[in-house]
C-alpha positions as CSV (number, residue, x, y, z in Angstrom):
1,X,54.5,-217.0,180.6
2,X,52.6,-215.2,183.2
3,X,49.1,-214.1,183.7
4,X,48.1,-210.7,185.3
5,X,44.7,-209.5,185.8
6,X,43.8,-206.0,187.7
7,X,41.1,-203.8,188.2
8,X,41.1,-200.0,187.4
9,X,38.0,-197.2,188.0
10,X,37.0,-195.3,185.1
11,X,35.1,-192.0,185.8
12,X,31.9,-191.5,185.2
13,X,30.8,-191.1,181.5
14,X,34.1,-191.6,180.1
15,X,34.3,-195.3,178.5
16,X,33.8,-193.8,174.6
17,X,37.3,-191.0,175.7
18,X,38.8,-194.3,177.1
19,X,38.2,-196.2,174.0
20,X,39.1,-193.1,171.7
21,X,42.8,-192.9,173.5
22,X,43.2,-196.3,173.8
23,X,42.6,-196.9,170.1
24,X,45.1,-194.3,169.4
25,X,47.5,-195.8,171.6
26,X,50.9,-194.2,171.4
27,X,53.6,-196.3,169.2
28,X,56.5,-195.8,171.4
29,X,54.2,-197.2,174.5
30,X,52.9,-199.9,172.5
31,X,56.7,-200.9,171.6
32,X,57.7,-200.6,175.5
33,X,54.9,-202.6,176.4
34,X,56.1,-205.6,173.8
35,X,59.8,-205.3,174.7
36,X,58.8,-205.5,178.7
37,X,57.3,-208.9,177.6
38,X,53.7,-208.1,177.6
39,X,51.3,-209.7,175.3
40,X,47.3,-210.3,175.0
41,X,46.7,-207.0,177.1
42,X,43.1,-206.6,177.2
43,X,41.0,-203.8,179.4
44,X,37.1,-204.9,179.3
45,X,34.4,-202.3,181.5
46,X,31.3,-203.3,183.7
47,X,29.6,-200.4,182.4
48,X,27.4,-200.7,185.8
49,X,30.4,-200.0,188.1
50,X,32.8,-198.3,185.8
51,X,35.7,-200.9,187.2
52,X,37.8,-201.7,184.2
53,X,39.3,-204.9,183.8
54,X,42.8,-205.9,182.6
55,X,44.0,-208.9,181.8
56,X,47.2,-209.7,180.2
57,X,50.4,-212.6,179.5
58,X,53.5,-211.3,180.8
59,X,57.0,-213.1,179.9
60,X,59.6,-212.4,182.5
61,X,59.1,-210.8,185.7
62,X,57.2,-207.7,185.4
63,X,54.1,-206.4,183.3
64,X,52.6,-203.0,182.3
65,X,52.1,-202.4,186.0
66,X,55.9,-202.4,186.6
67,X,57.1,-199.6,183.6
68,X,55.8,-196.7,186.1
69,X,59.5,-195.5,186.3
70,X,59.6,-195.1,182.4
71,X,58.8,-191.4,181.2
72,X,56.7,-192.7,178.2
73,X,54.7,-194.2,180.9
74,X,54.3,-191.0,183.2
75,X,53.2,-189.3,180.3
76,X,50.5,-192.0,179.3
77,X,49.1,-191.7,183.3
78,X,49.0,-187.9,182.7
79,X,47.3,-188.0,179.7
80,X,44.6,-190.4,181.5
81,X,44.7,-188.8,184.5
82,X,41.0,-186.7,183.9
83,X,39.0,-189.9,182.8
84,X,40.0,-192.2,185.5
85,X,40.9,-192.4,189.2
86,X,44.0,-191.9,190.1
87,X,46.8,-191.3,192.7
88,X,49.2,-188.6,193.6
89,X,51.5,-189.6,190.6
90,X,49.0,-189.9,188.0
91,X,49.0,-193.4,188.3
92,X,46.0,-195.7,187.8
93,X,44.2,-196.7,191.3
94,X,44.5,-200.4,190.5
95,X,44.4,-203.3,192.1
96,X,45.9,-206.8,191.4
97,X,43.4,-209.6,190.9
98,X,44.5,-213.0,192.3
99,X,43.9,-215.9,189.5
100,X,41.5,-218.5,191.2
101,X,40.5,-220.6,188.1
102,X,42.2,-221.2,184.9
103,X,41.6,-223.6,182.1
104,X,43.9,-224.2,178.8
């Protein structure tokens, strides 16, 4: 098991439309997600920068990051698109956070 950690950029104003869509997460996505090996996927915000902060345990070799391809996926970034910054595709402007520290 793997960890991941990246960092997104929520637009301004939009962390209670981000939490509304995230708690109605779609079930299909939700079951691509589990069957790609991804567990413990959190997204916390720093509410002073708007950077959003995902974490999550990844078994095997990929991770949320990696189901861009999938059309459940494309349809999630379009849906997301208005609230957050994104690029030409509709995906997420993220970037990968290197793990420095870790404790069991």
């Amino acid at each position: 098991m793997k960890r991941l950690a990246f960092k997104m950029y929520l637009n301004e104003g939009q962390k209670e439309e981000y939490q509304k869509r995230h708690n109605e997460i779609w079930p299909e996505l939700k079951k691509l997600l589990k069957e790609a090996g991804v567990s413990e996927y959190s997204i916390f915000l720093d509410e002073e920068t708007n950077i959003l902060f995902a974490f999550q345990k990844v078994s095997g070799g990929g991770g949320s990051q990696n189901l861009g391809q999938t059309e459940i996926v494309q349809r999630w970034w379009k849906n997301m698109s208005d609230i957050m910054q994104t690029n030409e595709d509709n995906s997420p402007v993220s970037v990968e956070l290197p793990e420095v520290f870790y404790m069991e």
